[in-house]
N, C-alpha and C positions, 0 to 999 in steps of 0.2 A: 727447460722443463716442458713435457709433455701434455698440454690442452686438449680436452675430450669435447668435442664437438656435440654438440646436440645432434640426433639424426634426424631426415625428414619428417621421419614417421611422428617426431617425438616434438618438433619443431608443429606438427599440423594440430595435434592434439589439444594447443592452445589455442586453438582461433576456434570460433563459432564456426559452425557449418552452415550450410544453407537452410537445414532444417530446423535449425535454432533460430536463426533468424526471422523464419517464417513464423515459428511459433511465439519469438519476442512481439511482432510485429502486428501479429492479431491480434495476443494477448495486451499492446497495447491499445488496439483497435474497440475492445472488451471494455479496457478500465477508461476510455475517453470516450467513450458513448458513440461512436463513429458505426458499430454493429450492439445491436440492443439487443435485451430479449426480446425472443422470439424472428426475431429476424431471420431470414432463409437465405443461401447461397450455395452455389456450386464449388465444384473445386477448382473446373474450368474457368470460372470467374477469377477466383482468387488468382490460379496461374495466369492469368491475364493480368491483372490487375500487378501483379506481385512480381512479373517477368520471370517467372521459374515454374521450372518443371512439376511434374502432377505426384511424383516420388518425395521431393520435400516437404509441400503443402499439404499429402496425404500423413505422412509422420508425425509433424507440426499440428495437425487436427485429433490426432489418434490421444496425442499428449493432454490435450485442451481438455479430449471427451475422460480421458482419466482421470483430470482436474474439476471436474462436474460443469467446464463453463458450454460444453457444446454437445448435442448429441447429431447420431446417422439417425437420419430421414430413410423409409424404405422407397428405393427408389424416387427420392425427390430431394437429393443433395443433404447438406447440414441444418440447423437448426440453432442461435444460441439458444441457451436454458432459461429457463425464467429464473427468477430468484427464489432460491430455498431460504424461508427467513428461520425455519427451525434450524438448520446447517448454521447460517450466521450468529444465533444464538449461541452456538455452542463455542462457535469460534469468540465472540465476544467473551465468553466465562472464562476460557484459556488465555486469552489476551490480559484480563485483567490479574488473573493467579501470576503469570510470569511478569509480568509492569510492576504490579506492589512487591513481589519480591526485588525488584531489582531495585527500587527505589527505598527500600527497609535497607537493602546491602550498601546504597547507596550514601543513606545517612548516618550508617555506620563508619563513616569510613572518612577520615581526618584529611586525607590529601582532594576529597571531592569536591570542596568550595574553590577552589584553585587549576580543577581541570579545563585546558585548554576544550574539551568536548562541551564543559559546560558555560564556558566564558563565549562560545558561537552559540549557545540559545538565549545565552542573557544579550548577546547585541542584539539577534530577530523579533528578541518575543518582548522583553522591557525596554518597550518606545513608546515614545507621546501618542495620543492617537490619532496624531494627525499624518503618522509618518507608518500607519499602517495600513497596509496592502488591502484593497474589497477586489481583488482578481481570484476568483474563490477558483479556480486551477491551481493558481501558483499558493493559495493557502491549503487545497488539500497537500500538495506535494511537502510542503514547509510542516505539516502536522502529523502525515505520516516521520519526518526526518526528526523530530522533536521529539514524539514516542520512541522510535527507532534507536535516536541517541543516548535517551535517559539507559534505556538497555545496557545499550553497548556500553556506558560508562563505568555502569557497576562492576562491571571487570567478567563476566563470565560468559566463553565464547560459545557454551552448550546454549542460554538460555536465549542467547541474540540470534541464534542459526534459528529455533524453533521461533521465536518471536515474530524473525523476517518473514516465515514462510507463511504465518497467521497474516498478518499485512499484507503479501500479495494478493491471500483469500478473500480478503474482506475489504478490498480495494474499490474494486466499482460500486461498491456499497454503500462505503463509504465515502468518496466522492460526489455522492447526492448529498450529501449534508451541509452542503457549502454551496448549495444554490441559494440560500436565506441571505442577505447579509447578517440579522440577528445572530445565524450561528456563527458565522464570522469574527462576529464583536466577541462572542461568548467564547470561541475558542482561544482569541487573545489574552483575554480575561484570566480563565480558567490556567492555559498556561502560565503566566504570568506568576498566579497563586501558589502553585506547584513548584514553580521554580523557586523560589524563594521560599519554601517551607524544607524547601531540600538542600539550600543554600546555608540557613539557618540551623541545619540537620535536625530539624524538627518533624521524626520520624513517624510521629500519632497523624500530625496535621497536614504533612503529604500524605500517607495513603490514606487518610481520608481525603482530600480533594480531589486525589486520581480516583477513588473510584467514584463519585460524583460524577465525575467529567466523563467519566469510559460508559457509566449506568445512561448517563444524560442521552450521550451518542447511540447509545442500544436502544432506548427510547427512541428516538429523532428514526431511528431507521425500519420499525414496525408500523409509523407515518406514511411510508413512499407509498408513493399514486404512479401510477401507469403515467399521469399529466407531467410530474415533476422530470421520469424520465424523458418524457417527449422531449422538454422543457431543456434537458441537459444535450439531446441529442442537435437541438438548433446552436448551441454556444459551443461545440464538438472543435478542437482547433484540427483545422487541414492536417491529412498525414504528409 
């Protein structure tokens, strides 16, 4: 029997390109506090820094400034943006429409106490507290994956694609909210509540806790101080 090869062409189209990678690479630069607002840099820099040419990192930038996180400087290189907190607002109101629906779909639904998706946030998030994590990197990551999951479990791949793309937005943003320990505690908590209102398929009393807990975090983030970023830019992990 006659096997059809992939072609080169078809074979390259999977892999990242260098421009993507450029652009992975800042934009984690962006949500790890490592380039902050208002921070200036060249491209020259970057190709240095980055070991690549001024064609990928000029692409990789182009994408970023379409994404609101950078603008061109006239003649004096790039810029990141400051924070838009009316932008973020709005993203938080879309964030919480798509989460309560998916968690309404969620306690609807007879096979969701049993989901292997939802049996890996009952082992993270329902622990003693003595066996929870104050590494608030490794807790925003764990809290983006906990919203992220509840999504994906209710079963609908439109509202996860749009859900993911609000979470990359509202990333570094939220990531300041995890320099407290308090918030820390609260987001254990708060998850905790959630999960097991959803376990229970007690449909009133999850989305009411989720929206608590999303209202909570939109508050916490019209708080940031110019200090707290400082603040997050010294705990910055190495790229």
């Amino acid at each position: 029997m006659h096997t059809t090869r992939p072609s080169t062409a078809q074979t390259a189209t999977t892999r990242p390109s260098r421009a993507d990678e450029v652009y992975e690479q800042l934009k984690r630069d962006i949500a790890d506090f490592r380039l902050v607002p208002g921070d200036r840099f060249s491209e020259h820099e970057l190709c240095d820094r980055l070991s690549v040419s001024r064609t990928p990192v000029r692409q990789a930038l182009y994408r970023l400034q379409q994404e609101g996180l950078v603008e061109v400087m006239f003649r004096s290189g790039w810029r990141v943006l400051p924070f838009d907190f009316d932008k973020f607002d709005q993203l938080y109101d879309l964030r919480m429409v798509l989460e309560t629906t998916a968690v309404q779909r969620l306690c609807q639904q007879e096979a969701a106490t049993s989901s292997p998706l939802l049996q890996a946030l009952k082992d993270r998030w329902l622990v003693p507290v003595n066996e929870r994590s104050s590494d608030a990197t490794q807790v925003a990551v764990w809290d983006e994956a906990f919203h992220e999951t509840l999504v994906q479990a209710a079963g609908n791949p439109e509202i996860a694609r749009v859900h993911h793309e609000v979470t990359e937005r509202i990333r570094i943003i939220r990531r300041l909210d995890f320099l407290k320990q308090m918030r820390i505690d609260a987001t254990y908590d708060e998850h905790a509540k959630i999960l097991r209102a959803i376990l229970a398929r007690k449909g009133d009393r999850a989305d009411l806790l989720l929206r608590s807990h999303i209202q909570a975090s939109q508050v916490e983030v019209r708080k940031i101080t110019l200090h707290q970023v400082f603040m997050a830019q010294q705990v910055a992990p190495a790229a």
